[in-house]
gemmi code that builds the backbone of each chain (N, CA, C; Angstrom):
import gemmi

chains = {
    "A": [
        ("UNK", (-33.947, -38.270, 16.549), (-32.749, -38.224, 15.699), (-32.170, -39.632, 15.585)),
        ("UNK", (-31.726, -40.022, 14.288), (-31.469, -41.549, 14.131), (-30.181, -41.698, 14.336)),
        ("UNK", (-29.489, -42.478, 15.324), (-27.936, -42.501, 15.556), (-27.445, -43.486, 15.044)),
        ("UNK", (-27.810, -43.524, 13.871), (-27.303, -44.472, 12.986), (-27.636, -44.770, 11.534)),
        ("UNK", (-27.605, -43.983, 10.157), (-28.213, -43.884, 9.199), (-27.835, -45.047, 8.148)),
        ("UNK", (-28.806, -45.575, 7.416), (-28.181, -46.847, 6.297), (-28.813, -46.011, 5.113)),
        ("UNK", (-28.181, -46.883, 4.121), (-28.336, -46.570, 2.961), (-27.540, -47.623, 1.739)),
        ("UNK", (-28.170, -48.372, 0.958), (-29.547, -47.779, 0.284), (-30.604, -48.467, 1.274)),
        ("UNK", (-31.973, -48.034, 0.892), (-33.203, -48.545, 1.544), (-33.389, -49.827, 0.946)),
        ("UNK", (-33.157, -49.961, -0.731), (-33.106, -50.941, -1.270), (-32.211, -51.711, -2.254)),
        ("UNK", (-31.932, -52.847, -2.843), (-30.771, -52.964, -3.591), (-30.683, -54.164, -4.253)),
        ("UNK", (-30.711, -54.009, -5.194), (-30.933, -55.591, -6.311), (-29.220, -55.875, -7.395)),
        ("UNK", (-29.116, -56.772, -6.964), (-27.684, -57.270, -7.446), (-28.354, -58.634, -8.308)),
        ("UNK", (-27.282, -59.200, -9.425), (-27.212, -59.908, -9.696), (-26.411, -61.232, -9.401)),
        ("UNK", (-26.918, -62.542, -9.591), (-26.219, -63.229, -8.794), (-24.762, -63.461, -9.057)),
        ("UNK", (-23.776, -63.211, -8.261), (-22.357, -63.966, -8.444), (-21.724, -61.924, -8.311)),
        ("UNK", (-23.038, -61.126, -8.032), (-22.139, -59.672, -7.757), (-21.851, -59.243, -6.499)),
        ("UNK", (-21.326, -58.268, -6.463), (-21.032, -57.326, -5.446), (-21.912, -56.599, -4.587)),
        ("UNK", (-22.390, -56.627, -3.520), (-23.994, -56.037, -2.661), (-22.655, -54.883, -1.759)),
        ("UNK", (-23.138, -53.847, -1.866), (-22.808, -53.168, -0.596), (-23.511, -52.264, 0.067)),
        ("UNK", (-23.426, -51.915, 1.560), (-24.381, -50.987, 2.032), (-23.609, -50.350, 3.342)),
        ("UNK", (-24.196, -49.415, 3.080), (-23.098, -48.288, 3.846), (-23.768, -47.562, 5.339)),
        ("UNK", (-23.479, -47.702, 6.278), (-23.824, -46.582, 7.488), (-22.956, -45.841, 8.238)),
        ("UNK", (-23.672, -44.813, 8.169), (-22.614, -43.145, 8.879), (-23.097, -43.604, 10.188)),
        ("UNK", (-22.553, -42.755, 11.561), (-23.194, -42.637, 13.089), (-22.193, -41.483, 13.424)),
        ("UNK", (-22.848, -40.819, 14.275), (-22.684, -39.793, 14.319), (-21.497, -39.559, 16.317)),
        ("UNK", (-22.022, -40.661, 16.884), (-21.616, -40.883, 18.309), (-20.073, -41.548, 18.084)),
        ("UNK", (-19.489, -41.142, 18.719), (-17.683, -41.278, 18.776), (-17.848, -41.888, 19.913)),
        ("UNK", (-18.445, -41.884, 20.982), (-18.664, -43.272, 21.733), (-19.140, -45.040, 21.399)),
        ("UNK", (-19.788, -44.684, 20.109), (-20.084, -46.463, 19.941), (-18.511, -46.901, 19.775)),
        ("UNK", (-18.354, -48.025, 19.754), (-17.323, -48.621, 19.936), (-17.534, -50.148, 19.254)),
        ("UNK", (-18.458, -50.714, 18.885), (-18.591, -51.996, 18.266), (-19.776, -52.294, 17.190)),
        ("UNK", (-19.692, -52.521, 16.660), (-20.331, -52.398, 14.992), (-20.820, -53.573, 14.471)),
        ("UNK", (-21.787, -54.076, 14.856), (-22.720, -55.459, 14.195), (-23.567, -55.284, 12.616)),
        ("UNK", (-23.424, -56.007, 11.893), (-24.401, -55.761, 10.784), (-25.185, -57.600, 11.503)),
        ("UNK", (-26.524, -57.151, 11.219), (-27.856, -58.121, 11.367), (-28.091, -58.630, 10.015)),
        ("UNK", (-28.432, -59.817, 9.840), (-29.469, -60.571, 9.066), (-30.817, -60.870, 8.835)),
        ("UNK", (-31.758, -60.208, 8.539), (-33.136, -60.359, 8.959), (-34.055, -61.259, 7.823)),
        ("UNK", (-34.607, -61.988, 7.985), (-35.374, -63.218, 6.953), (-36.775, -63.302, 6.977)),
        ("UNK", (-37.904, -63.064, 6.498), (-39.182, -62.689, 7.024), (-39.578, -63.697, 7.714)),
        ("UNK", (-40.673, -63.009, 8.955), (-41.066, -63.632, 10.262), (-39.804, -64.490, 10.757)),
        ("UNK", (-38.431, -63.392, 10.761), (-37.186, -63.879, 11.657), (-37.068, -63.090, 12.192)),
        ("UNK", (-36.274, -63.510, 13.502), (-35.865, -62.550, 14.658), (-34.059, -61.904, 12.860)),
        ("UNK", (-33.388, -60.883, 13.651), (-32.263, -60.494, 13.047), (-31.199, -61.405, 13.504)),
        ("UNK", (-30.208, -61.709, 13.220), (-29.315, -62.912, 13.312), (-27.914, -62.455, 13.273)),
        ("UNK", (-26.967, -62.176, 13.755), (-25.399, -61.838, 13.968), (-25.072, -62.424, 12.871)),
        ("UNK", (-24.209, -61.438, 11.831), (-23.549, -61.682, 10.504), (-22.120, -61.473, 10.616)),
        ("UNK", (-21.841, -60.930, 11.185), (-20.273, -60.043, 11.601), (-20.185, -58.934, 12.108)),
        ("UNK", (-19.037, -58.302, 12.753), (-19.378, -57.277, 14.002), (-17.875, -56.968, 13.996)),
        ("UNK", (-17.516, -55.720, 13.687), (-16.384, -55.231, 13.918), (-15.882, -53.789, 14.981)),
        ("UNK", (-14.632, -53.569, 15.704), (-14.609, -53.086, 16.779), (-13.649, -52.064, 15.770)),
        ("UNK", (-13.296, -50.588, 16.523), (-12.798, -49.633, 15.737), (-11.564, -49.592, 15.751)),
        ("UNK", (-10.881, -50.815, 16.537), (-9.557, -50.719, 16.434), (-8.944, -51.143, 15.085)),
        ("UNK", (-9.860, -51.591, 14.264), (-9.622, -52.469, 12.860), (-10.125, -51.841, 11.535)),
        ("UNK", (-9.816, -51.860, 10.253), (-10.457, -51.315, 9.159), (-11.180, -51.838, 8.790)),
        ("UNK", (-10.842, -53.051, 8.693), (-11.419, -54.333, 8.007), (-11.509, -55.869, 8.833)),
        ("UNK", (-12.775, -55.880, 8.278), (-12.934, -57.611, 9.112), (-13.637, -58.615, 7.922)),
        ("UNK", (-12.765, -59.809, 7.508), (-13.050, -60.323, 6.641), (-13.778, -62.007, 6.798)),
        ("UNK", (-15.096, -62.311, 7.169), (-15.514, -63.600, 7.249), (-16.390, -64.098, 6.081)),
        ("UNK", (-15.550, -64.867, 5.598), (-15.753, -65.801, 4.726), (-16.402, -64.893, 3.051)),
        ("UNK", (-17.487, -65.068, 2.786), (-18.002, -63.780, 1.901), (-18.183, -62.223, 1.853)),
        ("UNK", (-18.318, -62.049, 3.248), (-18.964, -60.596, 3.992), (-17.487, -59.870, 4.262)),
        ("UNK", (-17.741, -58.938, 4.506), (-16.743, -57.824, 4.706), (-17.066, -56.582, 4.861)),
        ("UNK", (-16.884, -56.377, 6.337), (-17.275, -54.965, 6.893), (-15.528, -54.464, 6.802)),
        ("UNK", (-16.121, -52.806, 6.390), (-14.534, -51.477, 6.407), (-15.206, -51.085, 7.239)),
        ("UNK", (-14.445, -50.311, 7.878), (-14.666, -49.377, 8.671), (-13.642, -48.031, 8.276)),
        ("UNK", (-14.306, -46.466, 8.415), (-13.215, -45.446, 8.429), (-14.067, -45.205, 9.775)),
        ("UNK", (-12.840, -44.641, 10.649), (-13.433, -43.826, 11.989), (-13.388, -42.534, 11.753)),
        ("UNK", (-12.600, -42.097, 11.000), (-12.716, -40.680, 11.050), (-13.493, -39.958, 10.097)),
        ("UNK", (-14.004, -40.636, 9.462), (-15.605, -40.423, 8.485), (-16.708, -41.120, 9.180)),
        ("UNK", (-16.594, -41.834, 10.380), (-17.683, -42.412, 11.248), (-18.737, -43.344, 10.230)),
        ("UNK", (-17.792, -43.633, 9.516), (-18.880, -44.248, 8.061), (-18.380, -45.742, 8.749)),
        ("UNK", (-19.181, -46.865, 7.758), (-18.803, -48.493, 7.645), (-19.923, -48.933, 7.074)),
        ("UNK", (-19.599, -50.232, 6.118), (-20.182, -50.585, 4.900), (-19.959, -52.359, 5.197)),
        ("UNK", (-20.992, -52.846, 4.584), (-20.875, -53.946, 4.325), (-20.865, -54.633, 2.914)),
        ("UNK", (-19.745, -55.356, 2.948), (-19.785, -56.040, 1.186), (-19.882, -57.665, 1.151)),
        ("UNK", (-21.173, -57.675, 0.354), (-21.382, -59.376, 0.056), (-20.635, -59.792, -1.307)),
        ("UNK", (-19.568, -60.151, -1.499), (-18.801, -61.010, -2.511), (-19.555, -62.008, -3.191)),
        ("UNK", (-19.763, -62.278, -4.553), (-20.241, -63.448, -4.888), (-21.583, -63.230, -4.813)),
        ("UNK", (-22.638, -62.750, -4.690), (-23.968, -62.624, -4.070), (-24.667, -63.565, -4.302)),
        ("UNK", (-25.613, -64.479, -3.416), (-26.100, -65.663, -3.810), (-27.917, -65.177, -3.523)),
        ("UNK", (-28.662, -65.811, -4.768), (-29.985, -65.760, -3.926), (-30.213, -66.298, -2.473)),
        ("UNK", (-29.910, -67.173, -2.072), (-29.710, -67.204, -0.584), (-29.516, -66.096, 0.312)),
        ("UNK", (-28.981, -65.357, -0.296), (-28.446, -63.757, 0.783), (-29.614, -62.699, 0.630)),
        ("UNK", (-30.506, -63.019, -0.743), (-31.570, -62.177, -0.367), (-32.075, -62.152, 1.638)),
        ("UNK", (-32.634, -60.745, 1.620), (-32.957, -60.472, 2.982), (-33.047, -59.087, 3.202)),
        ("UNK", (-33.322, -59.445, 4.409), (-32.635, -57.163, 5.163), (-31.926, -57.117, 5.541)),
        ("UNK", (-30.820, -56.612, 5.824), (-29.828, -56.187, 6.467), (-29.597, -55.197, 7.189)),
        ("UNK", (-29.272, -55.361, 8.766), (-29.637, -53.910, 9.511), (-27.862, -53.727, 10.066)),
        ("UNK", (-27.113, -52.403, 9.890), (-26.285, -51.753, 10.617), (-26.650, -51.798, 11.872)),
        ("UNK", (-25.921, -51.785, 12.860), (-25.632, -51.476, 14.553), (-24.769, -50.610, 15.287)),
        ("UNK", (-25.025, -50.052, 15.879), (-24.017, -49.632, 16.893), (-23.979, -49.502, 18.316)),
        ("UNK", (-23.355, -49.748, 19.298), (-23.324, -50.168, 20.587), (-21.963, -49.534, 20.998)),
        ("UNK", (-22.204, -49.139, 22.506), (-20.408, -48.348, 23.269), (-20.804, -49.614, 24.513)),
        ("UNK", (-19.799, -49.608, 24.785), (-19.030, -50.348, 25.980), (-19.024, -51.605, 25.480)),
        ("UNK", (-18.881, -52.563, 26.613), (-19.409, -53.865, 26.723), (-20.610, -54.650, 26.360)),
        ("UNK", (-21.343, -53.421, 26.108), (-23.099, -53.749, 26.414), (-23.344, -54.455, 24.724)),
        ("UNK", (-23.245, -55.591, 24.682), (-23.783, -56.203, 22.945), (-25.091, -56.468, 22.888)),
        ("UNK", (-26.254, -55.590, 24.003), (-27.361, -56.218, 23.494), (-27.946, -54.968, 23.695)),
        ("UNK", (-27.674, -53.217, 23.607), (-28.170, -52.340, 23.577), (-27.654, -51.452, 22.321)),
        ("UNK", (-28.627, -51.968, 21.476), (-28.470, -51.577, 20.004), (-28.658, -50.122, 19.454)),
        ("UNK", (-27.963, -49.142, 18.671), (-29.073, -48.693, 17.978), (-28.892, -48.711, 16.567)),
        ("UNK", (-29.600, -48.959, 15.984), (-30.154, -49.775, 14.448), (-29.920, -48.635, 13.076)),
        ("UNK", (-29.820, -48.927, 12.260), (-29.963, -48.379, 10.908), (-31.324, -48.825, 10.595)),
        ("UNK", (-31.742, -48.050, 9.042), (-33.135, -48.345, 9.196), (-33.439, -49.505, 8.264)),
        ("UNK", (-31.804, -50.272, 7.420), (-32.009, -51.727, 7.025), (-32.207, -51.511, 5.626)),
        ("UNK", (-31.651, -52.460, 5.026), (-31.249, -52.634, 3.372), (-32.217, -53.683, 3.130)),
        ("UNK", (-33.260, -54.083, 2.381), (-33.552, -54.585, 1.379), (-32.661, -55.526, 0.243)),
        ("UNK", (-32.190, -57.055, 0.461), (-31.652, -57.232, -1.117), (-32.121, -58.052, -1.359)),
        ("UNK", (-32.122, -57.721, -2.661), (-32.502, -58.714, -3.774), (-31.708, -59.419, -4.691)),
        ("UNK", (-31.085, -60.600, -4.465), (-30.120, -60.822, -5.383), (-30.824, -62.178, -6.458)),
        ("UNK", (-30.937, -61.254, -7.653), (-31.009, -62.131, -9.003), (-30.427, -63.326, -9.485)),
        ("UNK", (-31.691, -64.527, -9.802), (-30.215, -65.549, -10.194), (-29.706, -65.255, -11.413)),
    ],
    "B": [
        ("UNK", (-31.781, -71.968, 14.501), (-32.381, -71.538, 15.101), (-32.028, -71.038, 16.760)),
        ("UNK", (-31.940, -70.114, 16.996), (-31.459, -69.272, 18.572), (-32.091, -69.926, 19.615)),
        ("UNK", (-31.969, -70.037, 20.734), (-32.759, -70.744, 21.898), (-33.607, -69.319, 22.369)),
        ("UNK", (-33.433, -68.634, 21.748), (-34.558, -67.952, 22.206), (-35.892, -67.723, 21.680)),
        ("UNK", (-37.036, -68.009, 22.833), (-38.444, -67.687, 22.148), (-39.360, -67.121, 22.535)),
        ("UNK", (-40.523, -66.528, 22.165), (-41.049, -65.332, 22.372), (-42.907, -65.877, 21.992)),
        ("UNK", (-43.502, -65.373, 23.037), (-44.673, -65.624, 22.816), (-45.536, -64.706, 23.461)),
        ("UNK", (-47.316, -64.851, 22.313), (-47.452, -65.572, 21.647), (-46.960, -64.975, 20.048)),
        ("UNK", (-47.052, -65.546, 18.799), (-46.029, -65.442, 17.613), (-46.859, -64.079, 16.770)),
        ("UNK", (-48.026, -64.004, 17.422), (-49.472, -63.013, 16.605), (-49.904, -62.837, 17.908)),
        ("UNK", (-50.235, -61.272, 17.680), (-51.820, -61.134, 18.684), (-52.168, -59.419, 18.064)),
        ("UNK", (-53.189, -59.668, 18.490), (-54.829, -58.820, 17.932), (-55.214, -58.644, 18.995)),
        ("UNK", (-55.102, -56.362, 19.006), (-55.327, -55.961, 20.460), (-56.104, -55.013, 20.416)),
        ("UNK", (-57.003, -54.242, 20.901), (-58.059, -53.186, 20.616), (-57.155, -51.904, 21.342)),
        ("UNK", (-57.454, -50.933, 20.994), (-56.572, -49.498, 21.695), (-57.104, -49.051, 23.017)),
        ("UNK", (-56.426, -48.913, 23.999), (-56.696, -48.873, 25.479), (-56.347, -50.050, 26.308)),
        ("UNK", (-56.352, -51.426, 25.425), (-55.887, -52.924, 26.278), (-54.871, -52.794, 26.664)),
        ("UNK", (-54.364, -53.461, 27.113), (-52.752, -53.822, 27.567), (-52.431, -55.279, 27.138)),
        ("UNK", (-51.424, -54.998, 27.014), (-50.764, -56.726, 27.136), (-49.475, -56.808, 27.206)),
        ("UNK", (-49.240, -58.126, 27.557), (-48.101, -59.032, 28.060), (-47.216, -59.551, 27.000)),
        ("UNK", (-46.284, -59.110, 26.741), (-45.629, -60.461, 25.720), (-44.544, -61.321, 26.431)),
        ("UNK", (-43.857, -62.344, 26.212), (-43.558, -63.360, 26.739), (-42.001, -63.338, 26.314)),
        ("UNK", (-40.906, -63.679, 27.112), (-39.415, -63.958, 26.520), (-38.744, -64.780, 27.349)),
        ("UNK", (-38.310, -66.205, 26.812), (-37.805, -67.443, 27.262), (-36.079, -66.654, 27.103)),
        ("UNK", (-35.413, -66.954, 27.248), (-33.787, -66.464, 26.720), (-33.000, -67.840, 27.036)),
        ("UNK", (-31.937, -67.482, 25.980), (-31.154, -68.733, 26.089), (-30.209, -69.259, 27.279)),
        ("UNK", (-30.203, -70.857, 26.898), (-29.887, -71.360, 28.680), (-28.352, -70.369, 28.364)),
        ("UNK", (-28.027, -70.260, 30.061), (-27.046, -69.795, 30.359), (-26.767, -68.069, 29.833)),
        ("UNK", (-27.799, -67.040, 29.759), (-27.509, -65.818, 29.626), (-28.831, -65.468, 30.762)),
        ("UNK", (-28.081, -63.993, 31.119), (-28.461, -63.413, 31.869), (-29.242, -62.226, 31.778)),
        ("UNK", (-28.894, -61.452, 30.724), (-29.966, -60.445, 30.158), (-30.273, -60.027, 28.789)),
        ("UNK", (-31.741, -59.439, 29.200), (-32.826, -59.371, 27.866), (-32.507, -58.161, 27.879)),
        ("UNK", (-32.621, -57.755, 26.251), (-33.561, -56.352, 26.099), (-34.571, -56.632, 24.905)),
        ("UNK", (-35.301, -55.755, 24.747), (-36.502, -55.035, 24.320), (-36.357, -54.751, 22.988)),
        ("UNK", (-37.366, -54.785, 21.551), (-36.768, -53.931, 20.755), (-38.377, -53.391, 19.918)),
        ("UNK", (-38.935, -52.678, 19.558), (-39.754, -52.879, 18.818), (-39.626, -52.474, 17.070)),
        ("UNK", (-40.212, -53.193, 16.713), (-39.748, -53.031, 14.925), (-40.743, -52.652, 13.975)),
        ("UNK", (-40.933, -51.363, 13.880), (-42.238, -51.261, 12.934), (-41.922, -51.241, 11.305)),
        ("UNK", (-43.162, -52.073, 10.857), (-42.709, -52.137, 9.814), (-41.880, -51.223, 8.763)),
        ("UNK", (-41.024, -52.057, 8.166), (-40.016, -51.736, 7.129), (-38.532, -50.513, 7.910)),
        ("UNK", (-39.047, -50.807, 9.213), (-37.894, -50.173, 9.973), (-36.966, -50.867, 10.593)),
        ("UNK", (-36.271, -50.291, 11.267), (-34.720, -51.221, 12.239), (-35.434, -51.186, 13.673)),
        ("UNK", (-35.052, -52.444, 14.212), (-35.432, -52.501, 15.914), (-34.831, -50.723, 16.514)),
        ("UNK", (-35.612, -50.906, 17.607), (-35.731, -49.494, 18.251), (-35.949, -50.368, 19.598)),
        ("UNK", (-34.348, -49.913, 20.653), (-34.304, -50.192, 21.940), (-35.489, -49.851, 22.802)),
        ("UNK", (-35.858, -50.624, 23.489), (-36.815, -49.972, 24.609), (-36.105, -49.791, 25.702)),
        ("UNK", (-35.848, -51.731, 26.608), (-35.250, -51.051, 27.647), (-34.269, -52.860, 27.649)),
        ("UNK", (-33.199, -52.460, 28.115), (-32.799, -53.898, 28.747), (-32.925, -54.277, 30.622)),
        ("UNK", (-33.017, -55.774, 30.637), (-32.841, -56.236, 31.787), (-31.949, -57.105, 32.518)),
        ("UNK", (-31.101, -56.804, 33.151), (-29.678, -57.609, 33.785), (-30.370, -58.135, 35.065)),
        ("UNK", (-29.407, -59.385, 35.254), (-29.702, -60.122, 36.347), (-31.240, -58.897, 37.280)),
        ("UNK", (-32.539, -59.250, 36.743), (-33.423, -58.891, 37.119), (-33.778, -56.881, 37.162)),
        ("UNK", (-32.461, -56.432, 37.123), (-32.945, -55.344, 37.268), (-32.724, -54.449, 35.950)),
        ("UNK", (-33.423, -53.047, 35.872), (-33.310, -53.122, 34.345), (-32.579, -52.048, 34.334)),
        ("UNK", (-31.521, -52.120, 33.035), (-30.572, -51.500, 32.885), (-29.994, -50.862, 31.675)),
        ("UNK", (-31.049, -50.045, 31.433), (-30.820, -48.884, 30.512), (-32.466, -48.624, 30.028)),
        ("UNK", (-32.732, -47.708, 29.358), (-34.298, -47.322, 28.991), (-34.001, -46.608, 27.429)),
        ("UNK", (-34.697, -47.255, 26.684), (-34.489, -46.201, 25.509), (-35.836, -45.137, 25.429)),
        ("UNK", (-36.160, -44.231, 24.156), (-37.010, -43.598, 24.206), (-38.378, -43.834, 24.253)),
        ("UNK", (-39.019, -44.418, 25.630), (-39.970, -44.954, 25.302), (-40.921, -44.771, 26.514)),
        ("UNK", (-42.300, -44.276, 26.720), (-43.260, -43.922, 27.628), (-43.490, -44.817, 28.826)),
        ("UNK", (-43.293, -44.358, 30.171), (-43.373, -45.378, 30.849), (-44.923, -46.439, 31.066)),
        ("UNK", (-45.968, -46.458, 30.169), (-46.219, -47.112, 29.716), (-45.881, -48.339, 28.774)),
        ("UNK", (-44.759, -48.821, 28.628), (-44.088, -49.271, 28.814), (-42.895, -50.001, 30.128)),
        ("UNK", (-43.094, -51.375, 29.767), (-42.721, -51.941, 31.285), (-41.817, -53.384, 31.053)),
        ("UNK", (-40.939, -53.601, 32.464), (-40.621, -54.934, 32.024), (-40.837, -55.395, 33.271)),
        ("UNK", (-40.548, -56.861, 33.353), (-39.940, -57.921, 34.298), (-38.720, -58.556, 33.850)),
        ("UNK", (-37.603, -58.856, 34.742), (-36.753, -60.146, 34.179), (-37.064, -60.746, 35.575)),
        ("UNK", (-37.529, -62.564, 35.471), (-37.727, -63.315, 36.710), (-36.141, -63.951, 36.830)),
        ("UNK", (-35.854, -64.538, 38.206), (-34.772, -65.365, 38.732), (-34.218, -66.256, 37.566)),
        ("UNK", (-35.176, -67.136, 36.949), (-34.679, -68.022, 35.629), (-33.981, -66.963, 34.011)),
        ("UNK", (-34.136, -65.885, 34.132), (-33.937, -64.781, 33.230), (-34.926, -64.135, 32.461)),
        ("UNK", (-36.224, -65.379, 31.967), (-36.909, -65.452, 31.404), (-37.377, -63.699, 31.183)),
        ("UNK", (-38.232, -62.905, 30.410), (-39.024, -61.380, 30.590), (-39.919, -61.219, 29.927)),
        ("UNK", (-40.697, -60.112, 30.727), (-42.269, -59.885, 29.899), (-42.124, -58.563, 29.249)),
        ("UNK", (-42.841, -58.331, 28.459), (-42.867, -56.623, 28.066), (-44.092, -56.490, 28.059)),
        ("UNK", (-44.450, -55.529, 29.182), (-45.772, -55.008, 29.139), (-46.428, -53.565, 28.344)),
        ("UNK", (-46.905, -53.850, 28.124), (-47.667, -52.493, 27.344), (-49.166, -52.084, 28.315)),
        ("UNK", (-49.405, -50.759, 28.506), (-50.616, -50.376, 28.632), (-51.297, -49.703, 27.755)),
        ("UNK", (-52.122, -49.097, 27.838), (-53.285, -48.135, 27.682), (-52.384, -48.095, 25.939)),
        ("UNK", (-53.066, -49.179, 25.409), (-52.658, -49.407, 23.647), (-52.535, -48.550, 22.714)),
        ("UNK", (-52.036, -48.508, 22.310), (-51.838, -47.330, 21.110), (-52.099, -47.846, 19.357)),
        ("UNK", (-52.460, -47.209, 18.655), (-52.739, -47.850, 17.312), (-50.951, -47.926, 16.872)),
        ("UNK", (-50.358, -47.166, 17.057), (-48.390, -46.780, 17.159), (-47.754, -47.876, 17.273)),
        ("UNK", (-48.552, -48.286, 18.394), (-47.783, -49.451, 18.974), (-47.759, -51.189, 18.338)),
        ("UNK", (-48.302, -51.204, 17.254), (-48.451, -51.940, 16.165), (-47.096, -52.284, 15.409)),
        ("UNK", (-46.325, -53.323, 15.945), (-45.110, -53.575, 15.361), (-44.692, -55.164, 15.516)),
        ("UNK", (-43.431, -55.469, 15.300), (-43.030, -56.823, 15.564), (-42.042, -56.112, 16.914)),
        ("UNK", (-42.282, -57.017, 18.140), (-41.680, -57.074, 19.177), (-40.536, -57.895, 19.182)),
        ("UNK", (-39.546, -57.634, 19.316), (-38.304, -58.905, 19.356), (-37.519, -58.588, 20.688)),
        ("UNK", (-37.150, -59.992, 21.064), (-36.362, -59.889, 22.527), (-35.011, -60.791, 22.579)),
        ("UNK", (-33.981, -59.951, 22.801), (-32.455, -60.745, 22.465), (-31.685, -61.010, 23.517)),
        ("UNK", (-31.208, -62.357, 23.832), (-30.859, -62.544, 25.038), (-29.085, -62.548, 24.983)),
        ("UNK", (-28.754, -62.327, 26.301), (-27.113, -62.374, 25.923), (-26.368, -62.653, 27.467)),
        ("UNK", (-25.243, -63.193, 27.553), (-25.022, -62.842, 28.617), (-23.556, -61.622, 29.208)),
        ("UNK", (-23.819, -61.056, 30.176), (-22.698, -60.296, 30.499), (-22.209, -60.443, 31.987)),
        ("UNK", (-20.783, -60.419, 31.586), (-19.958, -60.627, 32.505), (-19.469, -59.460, 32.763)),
        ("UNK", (-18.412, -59.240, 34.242), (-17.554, -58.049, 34.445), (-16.705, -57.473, 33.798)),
        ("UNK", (-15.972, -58.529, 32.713), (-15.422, -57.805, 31.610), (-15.451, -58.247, 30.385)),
        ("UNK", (-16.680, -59.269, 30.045), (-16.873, -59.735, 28.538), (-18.190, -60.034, 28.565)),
        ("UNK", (-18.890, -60.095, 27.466), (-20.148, -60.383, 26.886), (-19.975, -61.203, 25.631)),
        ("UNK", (-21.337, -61.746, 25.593), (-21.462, -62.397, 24.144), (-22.656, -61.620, 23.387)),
        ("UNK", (-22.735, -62.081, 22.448), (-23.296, -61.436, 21.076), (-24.926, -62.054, 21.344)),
        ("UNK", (-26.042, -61.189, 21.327), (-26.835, -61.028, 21.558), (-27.908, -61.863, 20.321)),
        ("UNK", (-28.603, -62.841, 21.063), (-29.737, -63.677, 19.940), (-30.897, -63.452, 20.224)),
        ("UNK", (-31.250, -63.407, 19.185), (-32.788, -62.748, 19.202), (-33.932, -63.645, 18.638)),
        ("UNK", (-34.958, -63.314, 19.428), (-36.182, -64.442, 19.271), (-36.373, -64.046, 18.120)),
        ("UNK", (-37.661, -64.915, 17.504), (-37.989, -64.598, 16.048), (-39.190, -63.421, 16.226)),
        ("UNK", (-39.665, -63.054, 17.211), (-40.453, -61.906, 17.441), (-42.017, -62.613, 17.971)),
        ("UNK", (-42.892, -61.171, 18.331), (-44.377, -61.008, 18.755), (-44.686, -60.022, 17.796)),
        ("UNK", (-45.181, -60.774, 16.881), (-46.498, -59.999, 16.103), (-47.424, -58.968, 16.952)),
        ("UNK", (-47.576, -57.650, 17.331), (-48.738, -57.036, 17.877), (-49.088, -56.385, 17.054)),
        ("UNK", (-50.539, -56.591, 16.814), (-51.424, -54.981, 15.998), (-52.538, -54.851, 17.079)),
        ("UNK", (-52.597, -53.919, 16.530), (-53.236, -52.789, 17.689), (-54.423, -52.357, 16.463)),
        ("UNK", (-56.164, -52.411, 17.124), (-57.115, -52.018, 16.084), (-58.202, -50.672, 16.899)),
    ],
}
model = gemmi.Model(1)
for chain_id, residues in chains.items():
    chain = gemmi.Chain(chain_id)
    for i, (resn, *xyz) in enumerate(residues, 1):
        res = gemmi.Residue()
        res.name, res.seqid = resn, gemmi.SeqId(i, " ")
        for name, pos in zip(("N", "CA", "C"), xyz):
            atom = gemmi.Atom()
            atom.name, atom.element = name, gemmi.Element(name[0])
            atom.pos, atom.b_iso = gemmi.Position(*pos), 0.0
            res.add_atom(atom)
        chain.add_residue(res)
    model.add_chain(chain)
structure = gemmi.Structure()
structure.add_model(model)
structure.setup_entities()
């Protein structure tokens, strides 16, 4: 059972648009919320990471919401640059522990110049 | 680029072998975990390792194995190969304290296929 669902699988924006991608989890114990960067033959790379005391966490282009009581959270790329093409993987983690993941199954984008 | 690295970057394994993969972690953290990534999927926990001992297991056959040595450094062992077991291996180092951690970096991975 996947404790952590993404969606879309894939997603093509044009450049200077709006990218978003959304994951449900089902555990009321995770407690901290990473979205990954993944680049082929790259390890995944920390993009931003938000905790449930907050709705919103806003760095620089990116912007994770969070609702807790829909157990949903989404990520939005502003501006979309071919540069941001990549995968993008959802996270979720309870306690302290930031290096015991469990994963969404990762977005695909494609952003058009 | 992360200080963490992982070797070797490819390997080509017959089903029944075993092998070793390799994880340097960055100076000054204390524990690894495990992830394996099959294609077009999200890493999938195996197991992590804290100051040497290991500390947590995800769903995964104890064929499956680790080490973390004194320097932090860890291996992930595999036995008795599986064609399954054909994925990108990635290993993310981090460190944790009694009441804070940092954000977990991850090597660029181990290529394994399994034939």
């Amino acid at each position: 059972q996947q404790q952590v669902k993404q969606s879309p699988q894939s997603l093509i924006v044009q450049k200077g648009g709006i990218s978003i991608i959304n994951c449900a989890y089902e555990n009321t114990a995770f407690d901290y919320f990473p979205w990954y960067q993944q680049f082929p033959g790259k390890g995944p790379a920390l993009l931003i990471a938000i905790r449930p005391d907050v709705s919103e966490k806003k760095e620089g282009r990116f912007t994770i919401s969070f609702n807790k009581s829909a157990k949903q959270f989404s990520l939005h790329i502003m501006d979309s640059q071919p540069g941001d093409s990549a995968t993008y993987f959802c996270a979720a983690s309870t306690g302290n522990n930031f290096n015991k993941f469990y994963f969404g199954s990762g977005t695909k984008l494609n952003v058009k110049p | 680029e992360t200080g963490v690295t992982q070797s070797p970057t490819h390997l080509i394994k017959t089903r029944g072998q075993q092998v070793t993969l390799r994880c340097s972690s960055q100076s000054g953290h204390n524990t690894v975990s495990w992830y394996q990534q099959a294609l077009g999927q999200g890493p999938q926990f195996i197991f992590q390792y804290y100051r040497e001992e290991e500390n947590g297991r995800g769903n995964f056959p104890p064929r499956f194995s680790g080490l973390q040595f004194p320097n932090y450094s860890s291996e992930l062992n595999v036995n008795a190969l599986e064609l399954d077991d054909s994925a990108l291996y990635l290993c993310a180092s981090s460190f944790d304290g009694l009441s804070m951690g940092t954000e977990a970096f991850f090597g660029q991975g181990t290529r394994l296929t399994v034939v």
